[in-house]
VMD Tcl script that draws the C-alpha trace (Angstrom):
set ca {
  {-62.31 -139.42 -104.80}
  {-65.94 -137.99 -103.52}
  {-66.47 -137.92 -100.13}
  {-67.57 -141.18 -100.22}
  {-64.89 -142.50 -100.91}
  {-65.66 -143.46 -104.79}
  {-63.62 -142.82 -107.24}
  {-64.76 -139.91 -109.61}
  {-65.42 -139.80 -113.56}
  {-62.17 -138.31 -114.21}
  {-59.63 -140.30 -111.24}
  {-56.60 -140.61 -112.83}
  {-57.67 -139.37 -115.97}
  {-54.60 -136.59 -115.67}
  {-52.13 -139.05 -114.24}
  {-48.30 -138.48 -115.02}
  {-49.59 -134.46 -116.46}
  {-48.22 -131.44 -115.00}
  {-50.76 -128.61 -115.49}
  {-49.27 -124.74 -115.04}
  {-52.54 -122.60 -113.41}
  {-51.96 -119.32 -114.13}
  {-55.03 -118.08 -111.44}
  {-54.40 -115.38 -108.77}
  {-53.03 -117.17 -105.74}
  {-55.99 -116.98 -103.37}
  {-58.37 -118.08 -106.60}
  {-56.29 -121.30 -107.40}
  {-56.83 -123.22 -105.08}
  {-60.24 -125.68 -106.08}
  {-58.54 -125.50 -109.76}
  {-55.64 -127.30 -108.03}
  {-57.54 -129.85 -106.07}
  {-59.63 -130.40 -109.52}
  {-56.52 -131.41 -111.13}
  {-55.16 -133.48 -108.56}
  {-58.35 -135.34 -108.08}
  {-57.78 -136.53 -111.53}
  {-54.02 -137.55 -110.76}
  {-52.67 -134.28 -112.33}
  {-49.93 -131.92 -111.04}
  {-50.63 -128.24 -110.45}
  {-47.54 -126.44 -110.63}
  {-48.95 -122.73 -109.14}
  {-47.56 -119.43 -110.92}
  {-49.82 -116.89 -110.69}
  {-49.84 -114.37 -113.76}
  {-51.59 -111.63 -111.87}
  {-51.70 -110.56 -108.30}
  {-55.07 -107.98 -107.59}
  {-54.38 -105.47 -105.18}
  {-57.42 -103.42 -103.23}
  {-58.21 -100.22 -104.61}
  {-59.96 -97.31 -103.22}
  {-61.39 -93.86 -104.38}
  {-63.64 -90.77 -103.29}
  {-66.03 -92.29 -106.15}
  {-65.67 -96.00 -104.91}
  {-66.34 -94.63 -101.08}
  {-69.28 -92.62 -102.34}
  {-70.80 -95.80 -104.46}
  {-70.50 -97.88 -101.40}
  {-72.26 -95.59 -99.12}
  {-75.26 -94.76 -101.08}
  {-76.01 -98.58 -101.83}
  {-79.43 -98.69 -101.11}
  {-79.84 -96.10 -104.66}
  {-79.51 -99.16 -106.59}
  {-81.69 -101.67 -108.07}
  {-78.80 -103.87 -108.77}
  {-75.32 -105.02 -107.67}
  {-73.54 -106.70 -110.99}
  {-70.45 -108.63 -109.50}
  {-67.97 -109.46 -112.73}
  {-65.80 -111.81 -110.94}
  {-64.91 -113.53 -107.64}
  {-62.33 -110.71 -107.02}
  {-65.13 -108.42 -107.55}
  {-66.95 -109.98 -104.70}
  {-63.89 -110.53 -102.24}
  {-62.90 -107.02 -102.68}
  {-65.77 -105.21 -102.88}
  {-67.97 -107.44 -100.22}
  {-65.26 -106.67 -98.08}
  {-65.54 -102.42 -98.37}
  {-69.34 -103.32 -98.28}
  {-69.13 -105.36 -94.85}
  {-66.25 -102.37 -93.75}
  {-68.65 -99.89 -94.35}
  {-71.65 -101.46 -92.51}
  {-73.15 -101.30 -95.90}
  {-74.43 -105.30 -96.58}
  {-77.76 -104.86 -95.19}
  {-78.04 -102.04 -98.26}
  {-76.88 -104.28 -101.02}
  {-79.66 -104.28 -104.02}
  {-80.35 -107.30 -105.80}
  {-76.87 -109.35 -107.33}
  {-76.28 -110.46 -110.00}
  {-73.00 -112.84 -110.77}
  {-71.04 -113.55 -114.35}
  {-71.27 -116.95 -113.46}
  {-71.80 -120.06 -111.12}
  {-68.27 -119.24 -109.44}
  {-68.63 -115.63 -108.81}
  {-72.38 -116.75 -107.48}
  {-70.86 -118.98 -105.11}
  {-68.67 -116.44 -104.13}
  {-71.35 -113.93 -103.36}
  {-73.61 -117.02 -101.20}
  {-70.54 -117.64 -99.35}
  {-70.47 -114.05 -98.53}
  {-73.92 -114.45 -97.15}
  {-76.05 -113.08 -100.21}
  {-79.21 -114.79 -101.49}
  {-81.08 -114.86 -104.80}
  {-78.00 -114.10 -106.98}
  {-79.05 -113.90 -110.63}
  {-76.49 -116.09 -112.91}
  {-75.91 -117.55 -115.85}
  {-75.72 -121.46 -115.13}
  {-73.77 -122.40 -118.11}
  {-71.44 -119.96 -119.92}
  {-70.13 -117.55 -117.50}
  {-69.51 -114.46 -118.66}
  {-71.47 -110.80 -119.87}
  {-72.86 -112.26 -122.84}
  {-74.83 -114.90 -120.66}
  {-75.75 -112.66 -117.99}
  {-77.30 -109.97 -120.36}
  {-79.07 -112.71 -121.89}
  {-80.89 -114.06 -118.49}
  {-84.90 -112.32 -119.17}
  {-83.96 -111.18 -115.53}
  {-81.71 -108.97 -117.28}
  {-84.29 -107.12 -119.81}
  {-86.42 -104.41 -117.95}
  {-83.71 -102.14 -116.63}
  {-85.00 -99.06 -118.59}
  {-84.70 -96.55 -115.45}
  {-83.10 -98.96 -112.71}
  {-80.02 -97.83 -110.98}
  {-77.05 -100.77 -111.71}
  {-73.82 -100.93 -110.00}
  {-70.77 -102.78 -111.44}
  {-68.30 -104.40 -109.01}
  {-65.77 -105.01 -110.89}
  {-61.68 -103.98 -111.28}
  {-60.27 -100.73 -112.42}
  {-60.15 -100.43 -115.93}
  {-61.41 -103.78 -118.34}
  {-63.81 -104.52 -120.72}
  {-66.94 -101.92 -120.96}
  {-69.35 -103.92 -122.97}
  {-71.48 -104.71 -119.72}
  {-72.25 -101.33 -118.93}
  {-72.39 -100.15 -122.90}
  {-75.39 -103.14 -123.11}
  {-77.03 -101.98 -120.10}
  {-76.95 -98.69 -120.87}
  {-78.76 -99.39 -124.01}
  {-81.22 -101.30 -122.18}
  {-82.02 -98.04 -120.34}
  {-80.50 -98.48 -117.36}
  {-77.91 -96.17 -115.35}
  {-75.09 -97.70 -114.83}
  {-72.08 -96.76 -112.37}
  {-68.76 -98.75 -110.90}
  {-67.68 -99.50 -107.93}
  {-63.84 -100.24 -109.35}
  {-62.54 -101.89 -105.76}
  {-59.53 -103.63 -106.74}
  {-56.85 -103.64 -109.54}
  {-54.81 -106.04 -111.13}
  {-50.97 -105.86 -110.89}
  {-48.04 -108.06 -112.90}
  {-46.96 -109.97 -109.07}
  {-43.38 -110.84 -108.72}
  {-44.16 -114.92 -109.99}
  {-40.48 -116.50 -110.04}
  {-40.86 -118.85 -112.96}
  {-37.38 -120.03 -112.80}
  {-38.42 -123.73 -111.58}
  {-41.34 -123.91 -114.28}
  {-38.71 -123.07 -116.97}
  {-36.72 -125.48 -115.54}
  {-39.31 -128.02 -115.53}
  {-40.45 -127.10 -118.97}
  {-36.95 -127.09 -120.51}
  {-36.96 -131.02 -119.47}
  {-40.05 -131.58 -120.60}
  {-41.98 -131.91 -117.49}
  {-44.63 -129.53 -118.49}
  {-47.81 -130.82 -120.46}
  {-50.56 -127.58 -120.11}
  {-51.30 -123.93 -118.94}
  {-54.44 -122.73 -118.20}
  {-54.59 -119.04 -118.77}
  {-57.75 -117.21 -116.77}
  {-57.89 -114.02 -119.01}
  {-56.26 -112.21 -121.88}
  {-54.75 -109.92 -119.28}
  {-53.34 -113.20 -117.47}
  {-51.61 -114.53 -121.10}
  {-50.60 -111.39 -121.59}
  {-48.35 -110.76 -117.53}
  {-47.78 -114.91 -118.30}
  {-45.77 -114.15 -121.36}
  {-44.29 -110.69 -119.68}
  {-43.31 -113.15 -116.86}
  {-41.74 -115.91 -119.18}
  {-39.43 -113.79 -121.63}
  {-38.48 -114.78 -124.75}
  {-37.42 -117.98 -124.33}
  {-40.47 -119.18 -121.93}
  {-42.90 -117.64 -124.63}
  {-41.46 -120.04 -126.88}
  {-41.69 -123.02 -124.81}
  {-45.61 -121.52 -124.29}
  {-46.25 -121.56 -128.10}
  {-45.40 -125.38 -128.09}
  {-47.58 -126.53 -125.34}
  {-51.55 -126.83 -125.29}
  {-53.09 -123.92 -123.45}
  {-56.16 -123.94 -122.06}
  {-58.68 -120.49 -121.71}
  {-61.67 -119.52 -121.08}
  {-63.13 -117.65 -123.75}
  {-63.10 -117.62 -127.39}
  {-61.61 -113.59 -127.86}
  {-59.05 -115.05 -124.75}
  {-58.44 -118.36 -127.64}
  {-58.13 -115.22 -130.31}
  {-55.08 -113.53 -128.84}
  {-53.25 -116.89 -127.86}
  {-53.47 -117.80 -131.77}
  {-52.18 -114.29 -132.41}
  {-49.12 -114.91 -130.25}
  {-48.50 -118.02 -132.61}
  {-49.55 -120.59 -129.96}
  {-50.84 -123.73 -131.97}
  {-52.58 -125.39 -129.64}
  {-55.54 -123.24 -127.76}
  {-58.61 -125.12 -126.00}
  {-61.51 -123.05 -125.40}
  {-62.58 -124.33 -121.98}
  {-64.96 -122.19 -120.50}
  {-64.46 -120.09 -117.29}
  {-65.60 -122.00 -114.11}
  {-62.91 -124.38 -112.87}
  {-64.73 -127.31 -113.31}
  {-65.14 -126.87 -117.23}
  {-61.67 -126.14 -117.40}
  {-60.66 -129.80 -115.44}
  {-63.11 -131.83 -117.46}
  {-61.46 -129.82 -120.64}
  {-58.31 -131.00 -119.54}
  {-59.49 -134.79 -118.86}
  {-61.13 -134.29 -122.36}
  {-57.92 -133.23 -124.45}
  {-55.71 -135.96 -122.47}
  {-57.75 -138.48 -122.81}
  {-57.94 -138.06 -126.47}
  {-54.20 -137.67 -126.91}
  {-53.89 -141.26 -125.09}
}
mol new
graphics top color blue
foreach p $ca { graphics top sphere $p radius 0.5 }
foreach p [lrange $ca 0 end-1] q [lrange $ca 1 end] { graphics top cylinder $p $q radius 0.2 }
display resetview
């Protein structure tokens, strides 16, 4: 229902479905009330837990923020973790211009009290920031990443080659968390299990680590739901047959669900 008390596009669209959301635990929470909105079932097991991190080079980033021309923030983890060393260090009023993957990660950073994000509104992801014209004259500007330790470096590769030099401030990591998924395989054993919704290749990948054997191939006979197409690339490689590219935000990744259900009747 809206606050109005009408009932929404997709009410009851997801009635009798129990949807597995694989999200870190603080993260899942709109996902869920999405799905229940529409009459679905969340059944919560998260497939990574993030952990704050912290480094001489992290410490030194944060304290010489007002060097930078830009603050890139690659996920809403990004911006809970490293606002919160920001705000720690007295550092916020120093922040550069942001810049957000996308509309959740944007609303993230407003929440946190900063204006005039750049952000893709569609796609969310590197590939539509970097193509925002915002995102063309860094030849010579100073850009810092927010973003976990380790993951993909295509960001900073493509803004390096737009001129621009590029350093991280890696303030959190991502750890397998101690998910029992004993009552899922229960449920999915009986049949009570109609979707997963994976948030990144790194989630699939703890998801199936978390699952074994036999939960991997109760996973490879359900629809699962991600949110990018390389994401779509290595569920097909783990043989599962039926991979929805949904798109990142939480919203897409609802109305994906409505979508598929809907046309399965």
């Amino acid at each position: 229902m809206s606050p109005g008390g009408e009932a929404t596009p997709a009410a009851g669209a997801l009635a009798g479905r129990a949807i597995v959301v694989t999200r870190p635990a603080r993260q899942a929470a709109h996902v869920v009330r999405l799905i229940e909105g529409a009459g679905g079932r969340a059944l919560c097991y998260p497939a990574i837990g993030i952990e704050p991190a912290t480094s001489p080079a992290l410490e030194a980033v944060i304290a010489g923020l007002r060097r930078f021309d830009l603050a890139v923030f690659v996920s809403r983890n990004a911006v809970e973790q490293g606002m919160g060393r920001v705000r720690e260090a007295n550092s916020a009023r120093d922040l550069p211009q942001a810049a957000a993957v996308g509309a959740g990660t944007r609303s993230a950073l407003e929440s946190a009290g900063v204006q005039g994000v750049i952000a893709p509104a569609g796609q969310a992801d590197s590939e539509a920031l970097l193509a925002l014209p915002q995102m063309a004259g860094l030849a010579g500007r100073r850009v810092v990443i927010f973003r976990g330790v380790g993951g993909r470096e295509f960001l900073a590769d493509a803004l390096r080659s737009r001129g621009a030099h590029v350093e991280y401030a890696e303030c959190y990591r991502r750890v397998l968390p101690a998910t029992d998924v004993g009552p899922l395989l229960a449920d999915w054993a009986r049949g009570a299990v109609d979707a997963v919704t994976i948030s990144s290749g790194e989630g699939l990948a703890n998801f199936c680590s978390l699952l074994g054997e036999a939960g991997s191939a109760l996973l490879r006979a359900t629809p699962v739901f991600v949110p990018h197409l390389r994401v779509a690339d290595e569920a097909s490689a783990l043989g599962i047959g039926r991979v929805v590219t949904a798109g990142a935000a939480d919203e897409a990744v609802c109305a994906a669900l409505v979508a598929y259900f809907r046309a399965a009747g």
